[in-house]
N, C-alpha and C positions, 0 to 999 in steps of 0.2 A: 504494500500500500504506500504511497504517493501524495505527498503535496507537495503543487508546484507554482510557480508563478503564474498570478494572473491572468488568462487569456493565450498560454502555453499548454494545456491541457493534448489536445490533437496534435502538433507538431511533436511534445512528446510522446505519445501513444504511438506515432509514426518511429522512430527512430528506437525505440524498448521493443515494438514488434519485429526490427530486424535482428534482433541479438541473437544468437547462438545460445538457445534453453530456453528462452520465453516462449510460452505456449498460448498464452492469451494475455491479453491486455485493452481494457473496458474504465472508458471514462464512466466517473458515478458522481454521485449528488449527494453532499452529507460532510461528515468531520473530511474524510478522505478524496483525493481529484482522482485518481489512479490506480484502481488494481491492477498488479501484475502477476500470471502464474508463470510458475518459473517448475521447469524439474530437469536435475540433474542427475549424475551419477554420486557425487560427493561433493560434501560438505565443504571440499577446499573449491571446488567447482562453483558452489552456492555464493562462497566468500567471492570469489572474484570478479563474481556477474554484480554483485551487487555492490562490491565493492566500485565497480566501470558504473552503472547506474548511479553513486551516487556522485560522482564527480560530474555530472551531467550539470551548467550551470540554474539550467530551470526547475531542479529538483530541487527543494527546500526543507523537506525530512521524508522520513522512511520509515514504516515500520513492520519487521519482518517477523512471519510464523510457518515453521515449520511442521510439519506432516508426514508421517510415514506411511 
């Protein structure tokens, strides 16, 4: 999950859908601008995508749950 800057919603959804492990990613309405589902093989996998995600300048926090 994702908040972003103002009015950058879509252009990030555009750019998180190209990543290598994202499986979906859905603009939403509420505390959150961004789900992303992500699946990987491993956890250092998990760490690195999301680690490139949040260096993204229009990303402004993050918050991650994982799932088996």
């Amino acid at each position: 999950m994702a908040i972003v800057k103002q009015g950058t919603e879509h252009e990030v959804v555009k750019r998180l859908s190209k990543m290598s492990g994202v499986t979906d990613v859905l603009v939403t309405y509420g505390l959150w601008d961004i789900v992303v589902r992500i699946e990987t093989q491993s956890m250092a996998q998990l760490d690195a995508l999301i680690t490139e995600m949040r260096k993204m300048a229009e990303i402004v926090q993050t918050s991650t749950l994982v799932g088996a």
